[in-house]
N, C-alpha and C positions, 0 to 999 in steps of 0.2 A: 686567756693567757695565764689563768692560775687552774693548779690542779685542784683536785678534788679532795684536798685538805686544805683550800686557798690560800697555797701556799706563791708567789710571784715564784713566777717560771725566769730561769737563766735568760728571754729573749727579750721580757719587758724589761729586767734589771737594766740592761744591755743598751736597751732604746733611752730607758732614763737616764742612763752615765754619760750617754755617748758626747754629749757636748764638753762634759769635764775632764772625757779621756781625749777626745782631739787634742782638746786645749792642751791639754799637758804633754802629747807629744808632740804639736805643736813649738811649745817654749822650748822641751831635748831638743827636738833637730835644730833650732836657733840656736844655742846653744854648745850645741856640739857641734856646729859646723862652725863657729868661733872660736873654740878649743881646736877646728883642726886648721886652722891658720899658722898655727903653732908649728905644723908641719908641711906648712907649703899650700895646703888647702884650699878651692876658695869662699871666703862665705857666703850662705844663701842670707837672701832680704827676707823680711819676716813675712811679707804677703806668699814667696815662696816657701815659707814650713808652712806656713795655713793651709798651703793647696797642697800643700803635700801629706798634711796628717789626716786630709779626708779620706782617702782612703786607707792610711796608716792607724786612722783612729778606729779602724773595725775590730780587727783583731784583738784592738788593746781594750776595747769598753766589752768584747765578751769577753777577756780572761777577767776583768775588773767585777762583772756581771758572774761569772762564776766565784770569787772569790768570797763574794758580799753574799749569795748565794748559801755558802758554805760556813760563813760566820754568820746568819740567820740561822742556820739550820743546827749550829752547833748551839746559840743561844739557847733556843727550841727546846734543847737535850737538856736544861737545866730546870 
């Protein structure tokens, strides 16, 4: 999983976040779906964002995994 300057490839970064980017969209969708009570909304229970950021958390831990990525590589430049 690392290239051939050993550099961590985007899909390990990605595996190692992934528990801290569920989590954190996770907390948003609790969250936000308390803020949308505000407008009639109703809110989900928190077991309900946990099982819903499993699969919400993919997307988020590879842009998180690209970003970390990208501030490695700029470090790198220095």
């Amino acid at each position: 999983m690392t290239d051939a300057n050993g550099r961590w490839s985007i899909r390990k970064l990605a595996l190692l976040l992934y528990p801290f980017t569920a989590a954190a969209v996770a907390i948003n969708l609790f969250m936000l779906s308390l803020m949308g009570q505000a407008i009639g909304l109703p809110a989900i229970s928190p077991v309900q964002a946990i099982v819903a950021s499993i699969p919400l958390g993919v997307p988020a831990c590879w842009w998180a995994g690209k970003w970390v990525r990208g501030m490695m590589d700029e470090a790198d430049e220095t």
